[in-house]
C-alpha positions in Angstrom: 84.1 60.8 -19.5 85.9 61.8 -16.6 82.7 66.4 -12.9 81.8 66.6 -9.3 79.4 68.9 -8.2 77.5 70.4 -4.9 74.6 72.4 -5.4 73.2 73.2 -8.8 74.3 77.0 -8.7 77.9 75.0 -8.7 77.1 72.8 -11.1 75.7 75.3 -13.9 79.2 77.8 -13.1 81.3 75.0 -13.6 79.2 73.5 -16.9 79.9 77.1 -18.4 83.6 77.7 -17.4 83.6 74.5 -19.5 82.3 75.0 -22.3 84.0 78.5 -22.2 87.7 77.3 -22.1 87.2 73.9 -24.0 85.0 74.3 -26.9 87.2 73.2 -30.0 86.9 70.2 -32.0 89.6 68.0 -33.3 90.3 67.4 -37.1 87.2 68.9 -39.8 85.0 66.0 -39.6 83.9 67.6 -36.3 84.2 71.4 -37.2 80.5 71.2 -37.8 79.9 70.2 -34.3 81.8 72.9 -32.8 80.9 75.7 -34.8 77.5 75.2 -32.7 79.2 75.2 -29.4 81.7 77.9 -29.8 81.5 81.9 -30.2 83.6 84.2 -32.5 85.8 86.5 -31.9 83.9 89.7 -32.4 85.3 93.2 -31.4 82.9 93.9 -28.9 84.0 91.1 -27.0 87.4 92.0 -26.5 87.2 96.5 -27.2 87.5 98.1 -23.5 84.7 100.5 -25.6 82.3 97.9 -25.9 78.8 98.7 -23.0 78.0 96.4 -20.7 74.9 95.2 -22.3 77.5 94.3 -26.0 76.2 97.1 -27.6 78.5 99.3 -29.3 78.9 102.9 -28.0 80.3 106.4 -29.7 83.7 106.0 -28.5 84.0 102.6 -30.0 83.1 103.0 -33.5 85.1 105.8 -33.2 87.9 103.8 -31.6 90.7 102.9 -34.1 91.7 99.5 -34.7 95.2 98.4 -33.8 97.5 97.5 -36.1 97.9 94.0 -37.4 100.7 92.0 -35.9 103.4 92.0 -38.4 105.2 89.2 -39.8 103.9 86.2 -38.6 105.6 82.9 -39.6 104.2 79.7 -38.3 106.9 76.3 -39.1 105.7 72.8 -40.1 106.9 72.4 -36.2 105.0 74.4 -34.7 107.8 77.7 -34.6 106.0 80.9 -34.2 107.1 84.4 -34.7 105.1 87.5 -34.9 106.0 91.7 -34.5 104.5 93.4 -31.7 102.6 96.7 -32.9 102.0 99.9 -30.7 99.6 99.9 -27.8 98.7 96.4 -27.8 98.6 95.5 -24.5 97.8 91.7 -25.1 98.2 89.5 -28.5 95.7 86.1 -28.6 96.3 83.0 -30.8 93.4 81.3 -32.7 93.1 78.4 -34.8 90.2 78.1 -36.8 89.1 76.1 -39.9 90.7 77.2 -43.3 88.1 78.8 -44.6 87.4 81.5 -41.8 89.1 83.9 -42.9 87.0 86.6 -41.2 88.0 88.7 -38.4 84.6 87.5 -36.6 84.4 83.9 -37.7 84.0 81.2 -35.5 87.3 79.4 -33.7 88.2 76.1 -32.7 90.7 76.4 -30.2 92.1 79.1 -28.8 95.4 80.3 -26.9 95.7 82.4 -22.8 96.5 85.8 -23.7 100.2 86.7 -24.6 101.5 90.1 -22.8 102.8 92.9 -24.5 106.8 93.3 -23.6 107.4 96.6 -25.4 105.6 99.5 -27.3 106.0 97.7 -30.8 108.4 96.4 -33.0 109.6 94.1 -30.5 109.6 89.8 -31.6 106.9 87.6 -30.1 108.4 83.6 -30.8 108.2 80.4 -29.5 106.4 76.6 -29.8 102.6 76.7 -30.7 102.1 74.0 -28.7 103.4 76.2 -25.6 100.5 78.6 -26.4 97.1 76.6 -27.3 96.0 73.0 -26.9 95.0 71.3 -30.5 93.7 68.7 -32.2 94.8 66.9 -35.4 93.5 68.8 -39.0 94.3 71.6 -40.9 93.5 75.5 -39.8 94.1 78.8 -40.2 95.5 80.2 -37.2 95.5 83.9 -36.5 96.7 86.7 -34.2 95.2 89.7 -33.1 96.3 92.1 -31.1 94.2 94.0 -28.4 94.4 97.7 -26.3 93.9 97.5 -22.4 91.0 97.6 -21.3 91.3 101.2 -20.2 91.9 102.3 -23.7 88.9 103.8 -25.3 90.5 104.9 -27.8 91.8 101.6 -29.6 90.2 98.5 -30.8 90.9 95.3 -31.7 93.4 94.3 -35.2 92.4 92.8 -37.8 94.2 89.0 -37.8 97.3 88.4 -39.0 97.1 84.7 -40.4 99.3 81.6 -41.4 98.2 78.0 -42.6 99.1 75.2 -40.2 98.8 71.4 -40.1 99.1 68.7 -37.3 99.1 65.2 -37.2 99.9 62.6 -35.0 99.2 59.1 -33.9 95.6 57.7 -31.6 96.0 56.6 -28.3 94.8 53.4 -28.2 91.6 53.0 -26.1 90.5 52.7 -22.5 87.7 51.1 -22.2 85.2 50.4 -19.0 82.3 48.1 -18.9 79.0 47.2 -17.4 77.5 44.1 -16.8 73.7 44.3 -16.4 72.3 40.7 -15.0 68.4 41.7 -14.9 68.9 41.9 -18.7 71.5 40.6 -19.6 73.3 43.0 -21.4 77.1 44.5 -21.7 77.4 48.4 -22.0 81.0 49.2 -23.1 82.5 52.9 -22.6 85.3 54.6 -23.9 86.8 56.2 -21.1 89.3 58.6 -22.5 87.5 60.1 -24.9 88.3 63.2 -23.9 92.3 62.8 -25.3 90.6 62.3 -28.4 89.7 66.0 -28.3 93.0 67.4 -28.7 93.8 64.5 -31.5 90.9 62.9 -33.2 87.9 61.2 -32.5 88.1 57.6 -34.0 85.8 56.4 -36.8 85.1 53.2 -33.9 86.0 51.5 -31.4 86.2 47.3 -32.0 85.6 46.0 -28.2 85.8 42.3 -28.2 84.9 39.6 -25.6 86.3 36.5 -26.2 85.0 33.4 -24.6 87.9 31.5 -22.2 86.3 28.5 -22.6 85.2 28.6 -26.1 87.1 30.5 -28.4 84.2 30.1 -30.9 82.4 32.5 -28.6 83.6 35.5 -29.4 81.3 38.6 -29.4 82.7 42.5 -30.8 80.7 45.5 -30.1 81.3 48.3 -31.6 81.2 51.8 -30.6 80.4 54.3 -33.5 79.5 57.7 -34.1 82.0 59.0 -31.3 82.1 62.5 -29.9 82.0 64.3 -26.4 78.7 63.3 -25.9 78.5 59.9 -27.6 81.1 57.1 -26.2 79.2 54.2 -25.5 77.1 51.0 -27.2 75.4 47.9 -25.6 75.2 44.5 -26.4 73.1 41.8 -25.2 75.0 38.7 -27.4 77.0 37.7 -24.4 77.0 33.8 -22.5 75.4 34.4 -19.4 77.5 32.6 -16.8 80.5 32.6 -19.3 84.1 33.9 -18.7 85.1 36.5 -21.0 89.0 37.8 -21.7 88.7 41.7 -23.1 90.6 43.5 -25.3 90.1 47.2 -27.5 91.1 48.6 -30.5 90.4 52.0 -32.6 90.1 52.4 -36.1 90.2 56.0 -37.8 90.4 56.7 -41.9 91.2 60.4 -40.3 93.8 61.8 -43.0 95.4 63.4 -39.8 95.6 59.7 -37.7 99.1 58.6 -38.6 98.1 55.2 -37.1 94.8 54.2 -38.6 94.5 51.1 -36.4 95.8 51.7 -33.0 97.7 49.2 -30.4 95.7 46.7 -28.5 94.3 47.2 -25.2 93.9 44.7 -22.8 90.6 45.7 -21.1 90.3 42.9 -19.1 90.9 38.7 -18.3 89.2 36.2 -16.7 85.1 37.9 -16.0 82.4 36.1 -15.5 78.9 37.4 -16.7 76.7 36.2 -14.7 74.1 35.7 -11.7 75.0 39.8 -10.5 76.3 43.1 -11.9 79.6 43.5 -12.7 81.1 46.7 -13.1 84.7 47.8 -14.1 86.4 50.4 -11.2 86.1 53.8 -13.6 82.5 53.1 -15.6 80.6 56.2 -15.3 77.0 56.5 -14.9 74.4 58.6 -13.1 71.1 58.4 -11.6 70.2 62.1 -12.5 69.1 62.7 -9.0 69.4 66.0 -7.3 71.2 67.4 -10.3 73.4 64.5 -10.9 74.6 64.6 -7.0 73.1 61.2 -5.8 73.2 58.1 -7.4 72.6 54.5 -6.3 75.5 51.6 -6.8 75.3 48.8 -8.9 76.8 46.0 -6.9 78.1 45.4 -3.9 80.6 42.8 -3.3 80.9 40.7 -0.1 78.1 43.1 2.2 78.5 42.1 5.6 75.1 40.7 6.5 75.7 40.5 10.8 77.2 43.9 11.2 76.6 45.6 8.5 79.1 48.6 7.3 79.8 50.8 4.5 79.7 50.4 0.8 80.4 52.9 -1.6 79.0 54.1 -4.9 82.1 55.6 -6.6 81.1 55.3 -10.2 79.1 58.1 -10.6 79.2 62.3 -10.4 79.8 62.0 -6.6 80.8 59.3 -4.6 78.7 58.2 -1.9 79.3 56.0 1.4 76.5 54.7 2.6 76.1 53.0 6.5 74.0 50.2 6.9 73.3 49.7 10.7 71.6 46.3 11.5 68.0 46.3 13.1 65.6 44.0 13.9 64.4 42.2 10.4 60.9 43.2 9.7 58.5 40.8 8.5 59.3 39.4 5.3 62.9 39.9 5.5 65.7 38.0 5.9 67.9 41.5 7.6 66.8 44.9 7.9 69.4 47.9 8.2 68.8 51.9 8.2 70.7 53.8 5.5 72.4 57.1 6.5 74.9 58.7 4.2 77.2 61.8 4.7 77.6 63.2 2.0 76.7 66.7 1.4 74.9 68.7 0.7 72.3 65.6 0.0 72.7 63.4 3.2 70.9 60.7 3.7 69.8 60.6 7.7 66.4 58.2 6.9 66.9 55.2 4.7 66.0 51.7 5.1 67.3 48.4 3.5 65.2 45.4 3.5 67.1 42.2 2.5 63.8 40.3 1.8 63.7 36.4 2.2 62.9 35.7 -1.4 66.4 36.9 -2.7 65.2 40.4 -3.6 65.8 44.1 -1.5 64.5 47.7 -1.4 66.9 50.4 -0.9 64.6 53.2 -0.3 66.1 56.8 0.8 63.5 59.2 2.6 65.4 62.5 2.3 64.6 65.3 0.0 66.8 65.0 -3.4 65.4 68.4 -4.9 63.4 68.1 -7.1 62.7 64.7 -6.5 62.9 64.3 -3.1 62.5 60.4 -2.0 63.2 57.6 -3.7 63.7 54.0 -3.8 65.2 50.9 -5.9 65.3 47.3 -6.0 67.6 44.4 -6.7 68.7 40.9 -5.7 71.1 39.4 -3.0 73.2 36.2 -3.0 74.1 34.6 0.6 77.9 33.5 0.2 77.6 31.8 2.8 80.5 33.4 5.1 78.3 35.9 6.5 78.4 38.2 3.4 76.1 38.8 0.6 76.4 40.2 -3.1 74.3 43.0 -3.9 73.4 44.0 -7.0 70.8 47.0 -8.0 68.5 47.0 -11.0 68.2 50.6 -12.0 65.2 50.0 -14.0 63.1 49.8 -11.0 64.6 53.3 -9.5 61.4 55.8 -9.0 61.4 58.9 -7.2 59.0 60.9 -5.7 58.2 62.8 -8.6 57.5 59.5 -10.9 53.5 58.3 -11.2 54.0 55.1 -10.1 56.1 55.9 -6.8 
């Protein structure tokens, strides 16, 4: 859901140590998915005779395989025992779907590397679930065993395999929410989808908003179709102005799911849709500036107009604290501040924030976002009356220097 970044060189190194240590799917109506996002375990990944560009060499096709790890017993618990064969230096687990039975067919999830202890014959055992994080399904889960690196003159086993199945109950959801007044529509996000990973994703998520008022009111939106990239859905059938309790639910049909509804959450009581955003403390979004660094806010609650402050845009990839310092109003406006920000490494030493008198305000930000560089958004403000103001940013009026209509 929950991925900071600094600079884009950062930001692509950590992307691919993800996807390198997490690709896996959870039960085998994703396997599909995840054959497309995973590799396979191919000997000149692992074989110390393998070139630097993967191509093979001499001394690796003439490098003889290792012997297959002997005897390996995998219990209904999860109890794993395998023989250590000679000069192995390392053994690694995989689970795969049932029917790869190749050597070099794709994996789902796989295990750190388990050290040799002795020169062969020796008993690896303990818990799977000590060795590799899982989801719910069926696999085949194999061990190979691999030389050190040093060892030209070895290469990887062939896999020793065993059939295992896991199942287990869903969490029940967490869900996060946000109010859009400019048009008037909910957007509802599961938040934890990524525990669904290691069990399995649900068939859909029921969130339902029922009226405080009026219990006739009540309004479900549903969130299908879920994955790592999918975890969201929008509804504009809301009351504006209406109170709204929350509560969440997930439904699976998963043959894995021992629980095919799961327990209630209570999202939420007692929030009013209305006259200005409203946003729940971990919804996630993201401008897509500088590489997903910057991002505007979507409300601000209780801004003080005389002195101004900080506020703080903490829903998105990085969080931002923004100073307003008051200056004189310029013409048209109601209060005028400059914008810095110090947060690197895009600060924001230039901005301006004109709380016009007609209710509306520009935000705009001078400094170079590459590779957008400057930009600017809009909104509207409500007086409380104490001194402070409500803020709230429409994000359809965001343009940057690199849009046509800047």
């Amino acid at each position: 859901m929950k991925l900071r970044k600094l600079l884009s060189l950062l930001l692509m190194v950590c992307v691919l140590g993800l996807l390198c240590t997490s690709c896996a799917t959870t039960a085998l109506d994703n396997i599909n998915t995840y054959y497309a996002e995973v590799g396979a375990v191919m000997d000149d990944w692992f074989a110390s005779s393998t070139s630097a560009d993967g191509s093979a060499t001499e001394s690796q096709n003439a490098a003889a395989k290792l012997d297959t790890p002997a005897d390996f017993t995998l219990s209904e618990n999860g109890d794993y025992s395998f023989t250590g064969v000679a000069n192995a230096d390392y053994y690694l687990v995989y689970f795969c779907a049932p029917d790869a039975t190749g050597d070099s067919d794709p994996f789902l999830f796989s295990s750190n590397s388990i050290a040799a202890t002795g020169t062969g014959g020796e008993t690896y055992s303990g818990n799977i679930d000590d060795l590799v994080q899982y989801g719910y399904g069926e696999y085949l889960v194999k061990v190979f065993a691999f030389p050190s690196l040093n060892d030209s003159a070895h290469a990887m086993s062939t896999a020793a395999t065993a059939s295992y199945s896991f199942s287990g109950a869903q969490d029940a959801p967490v869900v996060d929410y946000l109010w859009n007044t400019f048009d008037g529509t909910v957007d509802v996000q599961l938040s934890n989808i990524d525990t669904y990973m290691y069990q399995a994703y649900p068939d859909s998520v029921e969130v339902t908003f029922t009226n405080t008022a009026d219990p006739s009111d009540t309004v479900v939106v549903t969130i299908e179709d879920l994955s790592a990239d999918h975890y969201s859905a929008t509804s504009d059938a809301l009351t504006r102005g209406a109170t709204y309790d929350i509560t969440a639910v997930n439904h699976s049909e998963n043959a894995y799911v021992t629980n095919g509804t799961s327990d209630t959450a209570q999202v939420a009581q007692g929030v009013t849709f209305g006259g200005h955003n409203v946003i729940s403390a971990d919804y996630y979004y993201t401008d897509g500036i500088a590489r997903n660094s910057f991002s505007y806010p979507q409300y601000v609650d209780r801004f003080d107009l005389i002195n101004g402050g900080v506020f703080n845009c903490g829903n998105s990839s990085i969080s931002f604290n923004f100073t307003a310092t008051p200056t004189a109003a310029s013409a048209g406006s109601a209060y005028t501040y400059s914008m810095t920000s110090d947060n690197r490494p895009f600060a924001i030493q230039d901005g301006t924030l004109e709380l016009y008198t007609d209710g509306t305000f520009r935000f705009d930000q001078y400094s170079e976002m590459p590779p957008q560089g400057p930009s600017h958004i809009e909104g509207i403000w409500t007086d409380n009356g104490d001194g402070t103001a409500n803020l709230s940013f429409d994000h359809s009026t965001l343009r940057t220097s690199l849009d046509p209509d800047y």
